[in-house]
C-alpha positions as CSV (number, residue, x, y, z in Angstrom):
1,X,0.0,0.0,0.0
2,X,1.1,3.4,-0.8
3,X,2.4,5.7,2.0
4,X,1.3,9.2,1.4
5,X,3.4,12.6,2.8
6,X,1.4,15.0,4.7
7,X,1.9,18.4,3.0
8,X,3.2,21.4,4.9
9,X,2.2,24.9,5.1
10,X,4.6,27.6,4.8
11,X,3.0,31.1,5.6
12,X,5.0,34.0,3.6
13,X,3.6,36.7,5.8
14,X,3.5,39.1,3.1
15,X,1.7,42.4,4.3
16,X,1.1,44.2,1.4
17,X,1.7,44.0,-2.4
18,X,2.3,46.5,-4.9
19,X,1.3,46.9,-8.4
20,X,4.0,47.6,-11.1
21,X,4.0,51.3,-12.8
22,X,5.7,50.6,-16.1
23,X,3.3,49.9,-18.8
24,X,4.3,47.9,-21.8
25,X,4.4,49.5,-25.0
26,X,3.9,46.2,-27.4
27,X,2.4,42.8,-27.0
28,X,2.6,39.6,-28.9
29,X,-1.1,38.8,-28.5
30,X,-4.0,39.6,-27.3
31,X,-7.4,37.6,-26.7
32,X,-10.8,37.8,-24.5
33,X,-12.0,34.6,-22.7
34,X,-15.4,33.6,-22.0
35,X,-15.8,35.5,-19.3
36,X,-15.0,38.8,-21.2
37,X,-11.3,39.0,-19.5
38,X,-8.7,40.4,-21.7
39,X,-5.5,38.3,-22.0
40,X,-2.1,39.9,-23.5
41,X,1.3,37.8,-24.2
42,X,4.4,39.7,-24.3
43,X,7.5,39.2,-25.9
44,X,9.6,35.8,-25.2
45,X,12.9,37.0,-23.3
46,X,11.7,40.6,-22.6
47,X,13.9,42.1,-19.9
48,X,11.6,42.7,-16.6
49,X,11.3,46.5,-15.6
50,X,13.1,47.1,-12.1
């Protein structure tokens, strides 16, 4: 019989988030989903804004 391992819970404690200011200029792709959400890809390899 198989023995299963229990899972454990890491808490990050993260106490706040912030949303990115740079906007990017182009995109690969963009699509809506069922639900009317707008999906964009950006470019493979595209250096992340600091």
């Amino acid at each position: 019989m198989k023995k299963w391992i229990v899972p454990e819970v890491e808490e990050l404690k993260i106490s706040e988030t912030a949303q990115g200011k740079v906007i990017k200029p182009s995109f690969d792709a963009i699509r809506t989903d069922d639900n009317g959400n707008l999906w964009v890809s950006f470019p493979s390899g595209a250096e992340e804004a600091e």
